[in-house]
C-alpha angles and dihedrals in degrees: 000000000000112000124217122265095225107040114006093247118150112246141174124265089231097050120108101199129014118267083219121057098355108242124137109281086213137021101253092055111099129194118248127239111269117245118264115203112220109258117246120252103260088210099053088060095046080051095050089046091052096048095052097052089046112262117149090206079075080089102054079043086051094052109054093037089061085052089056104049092050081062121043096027085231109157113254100085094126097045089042090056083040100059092034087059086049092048085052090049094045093045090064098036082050094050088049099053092054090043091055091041088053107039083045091220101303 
């Protein structure tokens, strides 16, 4: 049974890579790319955050956050619509709290 170069380890001859410590098991085996996760649209979290604080600009956040990520296929599309509703919902809570405040109740 063949050992491991790096760490003496017995392997498979069909084995590509050692169990053990994780080195090619030939010289013709290479290693793959590891795996790189999309980023997240920083917008799209200050948006979230505004949003859930109660600031109507969430939703210009919102906005060009959701531009973005159309464009660039970065990860935050569903935080970016979320905070952009609330915009919307805090926008006319927002309006109605100054319409009651300057009309004093008539």
């Amino acid at each position: 049974m063949p050992e491991c170069a790096s760490c003496s380890a017995p392997v498979q001859p069909e084995w590509n890579f050692c169990i053990y410590c994780g080195e090619p098991t030939s010289a013709d085996t290479s290693r793959p790319a590891p795996l790189v996760a999309a980023r997240t649209n920083p917008l799209a979290i200050l948006a979230l955050v505004l949003a859930a604080i109660g600031g109507a600009p969430a939703l210009i956040f919102g906005h060009v956050a959701i531009r973005q990520i159309s464009e660039t296929g970065e990860r935050g599309m569903l935080m970016a619509r979320i905070a952009t509703i609330l915009g919307y919902v805090w926008l006319v809570l927002w309006g109605i709290l100054l319409y009651s405040l300057l009309t004093n109740g008539r």
